[in-house]
Structures are given as C-alpha cells and as structure tokens.
N, C-alpha and C positions, 0 to 999 in steps of 0.2 A: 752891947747888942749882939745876939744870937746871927751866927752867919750861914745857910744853907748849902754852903759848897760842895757838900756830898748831893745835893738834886742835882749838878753837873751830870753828866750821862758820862763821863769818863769817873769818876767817884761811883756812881749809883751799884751798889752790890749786884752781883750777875742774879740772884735768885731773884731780886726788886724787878731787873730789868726781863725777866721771865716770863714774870707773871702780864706785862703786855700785850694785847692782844694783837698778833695779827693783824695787817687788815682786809682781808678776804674774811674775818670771823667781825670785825666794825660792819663790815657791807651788809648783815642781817639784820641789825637795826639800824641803817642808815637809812635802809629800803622802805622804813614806815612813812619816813620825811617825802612831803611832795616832791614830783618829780623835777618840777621848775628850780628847787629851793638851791641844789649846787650851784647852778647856771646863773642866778641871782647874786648868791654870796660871793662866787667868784669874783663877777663882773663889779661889783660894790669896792669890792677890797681892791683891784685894780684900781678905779675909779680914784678911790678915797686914797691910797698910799705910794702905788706903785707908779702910773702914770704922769701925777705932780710932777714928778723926778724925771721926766722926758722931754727935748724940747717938741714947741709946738709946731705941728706936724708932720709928728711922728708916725701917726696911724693913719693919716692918709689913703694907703693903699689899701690899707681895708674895708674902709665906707665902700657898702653896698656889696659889699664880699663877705663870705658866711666861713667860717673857721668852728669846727670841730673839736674838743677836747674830750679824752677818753681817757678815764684811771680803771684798768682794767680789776685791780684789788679791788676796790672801795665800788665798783659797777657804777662810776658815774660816770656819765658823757653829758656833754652842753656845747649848747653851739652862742658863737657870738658874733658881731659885726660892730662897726664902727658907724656911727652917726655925730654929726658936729664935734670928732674930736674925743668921744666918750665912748664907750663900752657899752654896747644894749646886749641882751642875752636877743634868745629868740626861740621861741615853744621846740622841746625837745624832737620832735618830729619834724622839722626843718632838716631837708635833705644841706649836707653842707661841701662848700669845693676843696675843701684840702680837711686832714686830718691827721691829730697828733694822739700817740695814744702811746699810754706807757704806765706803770706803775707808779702808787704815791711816793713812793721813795726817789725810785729815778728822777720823777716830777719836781718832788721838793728839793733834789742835788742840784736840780736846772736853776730853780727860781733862786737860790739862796747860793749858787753861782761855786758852790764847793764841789760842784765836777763839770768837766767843759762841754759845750754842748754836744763839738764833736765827737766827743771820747763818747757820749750815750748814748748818740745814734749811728756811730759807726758799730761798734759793741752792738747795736741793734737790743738796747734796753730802751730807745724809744723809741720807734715809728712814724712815717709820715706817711700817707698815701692820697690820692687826688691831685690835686693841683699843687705842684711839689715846687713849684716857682714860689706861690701865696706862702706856702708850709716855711721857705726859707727866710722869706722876711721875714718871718717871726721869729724865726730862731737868729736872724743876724738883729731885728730889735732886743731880742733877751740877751745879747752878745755884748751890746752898747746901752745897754742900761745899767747906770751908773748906781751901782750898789750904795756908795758912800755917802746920796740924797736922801735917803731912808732915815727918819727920823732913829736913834741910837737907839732907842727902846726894840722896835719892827725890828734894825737888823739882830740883836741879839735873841728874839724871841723866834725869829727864821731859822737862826744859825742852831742853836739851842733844839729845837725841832727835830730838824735836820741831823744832828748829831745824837739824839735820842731815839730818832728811830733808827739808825745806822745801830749803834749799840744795841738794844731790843733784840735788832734781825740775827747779830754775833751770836746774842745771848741764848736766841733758840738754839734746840736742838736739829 
C-alpha cells in the first residue's frame, strides 16, 4: 500500500505549499455563502465534536449571553449563546457582549491547542473587546478542554490543518 507522507505540511514541497491561497483571497468566494452559513457550521461542529468532550455544565455562563467571533482574514463574524447546554448561533446582526476577533490561523493555534492562549492574546494576535469577564471564560473553557476526547481522527485532521497552514504562510513570500 501506497503511503502519502509527503501531504504532511512538513514534507509538502515549498512550491506545492505556494500555490495556497491566502485567506484574505478564500474571503472572495466565501462571501457568495450566506451570511448565517459560518455561524451555523460553527456552532454544529462544537455541538457534534468538541463539546461531548466537556463536562456537563460547562457552558452554563453562557445561556442567555451572546459571544461574538470574528476571523478577520476569511470576513466572518457570528455570534453564539448557550441554550439547554448546546450552542445556538443567532442572526448575524445580533449586537453581542464580548468579542473575540483574530485571524484563521491564530484561531486555528487556539482550537488545536498548538499555541497558548495567553501567548495569542498577550502577542495581541487575538482580541477580546466588551465584556472581557464573559470573553475569559471562554478562553479559560478552551484552556480546560481536554484535547485527548476528540475522537483520533478530529485531533489529527485539526493538527494537520493547523500545521498546514502554518507552513503555507512560511511558504509565502
């Protein structure tokens, strides 16, 4: 059997990793996608992978509290709240009380747990602004969420990710 180990982003030829786009040049046709569709897929993929892996009442302090995400590359923002324990997005034009806003890359270092959180917002590669009490529980829940729950497929397909677009960004000019 044939092995791919050169699609590893540490193998991938620097020209391969080149020709990746951006994603401030993704955000053009991202923009065709309704505007709900982030806020949704998000909140789903929490829902389905990430949340499992938390104990129950974890989110708590978010029911009825409106949290903000903003990937400043890629122009999405979505806002979310907690209802019974779960994740509901909420129409993009929901004013929201705290807000995290940061690049996909940064974003994807946080979730896939390969840079700290305080190392990206002292660095000020991620943001918080509003209600900066709400904005740290989140960042002390992504602190204590236990990577190792993640069914082994998710954590290598994050890691993997993650370590692709890092290589990519090297790869620009």
């Amino acid at each position: 059997m044939r092995t791919f180990s050169w699609l590893t982003p540490e193998r991938m030829p620097r020209p391969m990793l080149r020709l990746l786009p951006p994603p401030r040049k993704l955000s053009y046709g991202l923009a065709l996608l309704p505007a709900s569709w982030p806020g949704r897929a998000f909140s789903r993929l929490l829902d389905r992978y990430f949340l499992q892996a938390l104990p129950a009442g974890s989110l708590d302090f978010l029911e009825k509290r409106r949290l903000s995400v903003r990937v400043d590359d890629l122009g999405f923002s979505w806002a979310i709240t907690a209802e019974g324990g779960k994740l509901r997005t909420l129409p993009p034009d929901v004013e929201a009380e705290a807000t995290i806003r940061g690049k996909m890359l940064d974003l994807l270092l946080l979730a896939s747990h390969l840079e700290d959180a305080d190392t990206l917002f002292f660095q000020r590669r991620l943001t918080m602004t509003g209600d900066t009490a709400l904005g740290l529980q989140v960042r002390n829940l992504l602190d204590q969420w236990p990577m190792e729950r993640l069914s082994p497929a998710l954590q290598i397909l994050l890691n993997r990710l993650t370590r692709l677009a890092l290589a990519a960004k090297a790869a620009r000019p």
